[in-house]
C-alpha positions in Angstrom: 0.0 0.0 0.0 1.4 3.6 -0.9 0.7 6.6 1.8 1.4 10.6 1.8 4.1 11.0 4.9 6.3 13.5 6.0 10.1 12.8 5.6 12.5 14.9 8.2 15.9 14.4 8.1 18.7 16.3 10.4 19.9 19.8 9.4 24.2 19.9 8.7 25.1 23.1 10.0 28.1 24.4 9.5 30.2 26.3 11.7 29.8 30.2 11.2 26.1 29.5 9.7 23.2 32.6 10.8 20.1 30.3 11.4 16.8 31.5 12.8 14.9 29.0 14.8 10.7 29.5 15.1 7.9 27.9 17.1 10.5 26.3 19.7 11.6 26.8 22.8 14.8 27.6 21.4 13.1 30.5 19.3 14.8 33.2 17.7 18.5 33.9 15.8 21.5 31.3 16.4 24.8 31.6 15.2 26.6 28.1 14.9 29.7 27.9 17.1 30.8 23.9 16.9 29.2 20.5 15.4 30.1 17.2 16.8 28.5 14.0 15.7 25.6 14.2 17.9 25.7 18.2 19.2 25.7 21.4 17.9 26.7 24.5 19.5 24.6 27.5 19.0 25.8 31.1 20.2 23.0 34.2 20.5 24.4 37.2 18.4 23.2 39.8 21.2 24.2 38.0 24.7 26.8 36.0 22.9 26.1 33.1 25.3 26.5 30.0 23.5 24.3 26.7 24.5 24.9 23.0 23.7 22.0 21.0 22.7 21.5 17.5 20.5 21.3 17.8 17.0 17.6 18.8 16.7 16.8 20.8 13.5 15.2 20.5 10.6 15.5 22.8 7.5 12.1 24.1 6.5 13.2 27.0 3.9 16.3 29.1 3.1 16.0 32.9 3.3 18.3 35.2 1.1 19.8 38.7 2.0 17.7 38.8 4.7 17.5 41.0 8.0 19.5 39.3 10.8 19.6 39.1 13.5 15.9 39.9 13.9 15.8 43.3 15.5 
């Protein structure tokens, strides 16, 4: 039998990426700081506090020569 289904697959960041995050409790603009195999450290471009999490992302769209970070 075939079915409709969502497919998600991790995000590869890259060290020095700008990413925005929305509808999370990790909301709002990220720079990436380090990626291991299972982690990736994101670093806030106003407090520049950086936070460790598991990989967690998914890439939804890809924005070009836009505002950031978000004022």
């Amino acid at each position: 039998m075939k079915y409709d289904y969502a497919l998600f697959e991790p995000y590869p960041f890259v060290v020095g990426q700008k990413i925005r995050i929305n509808h999370s409790r990790r909301a709002g603009d990220w720079e990436v700081a380090a990626v291991g195999e299972h982690t990736v450290t994101l670093r806030c471009p106003v407090s520049n506090r950086a936070f460790e999490w598991n990989r967690f992302c998914y890439l939804v769209s890809e924005q070009q020569n836009g505002e950031w970070p978000e004022p």
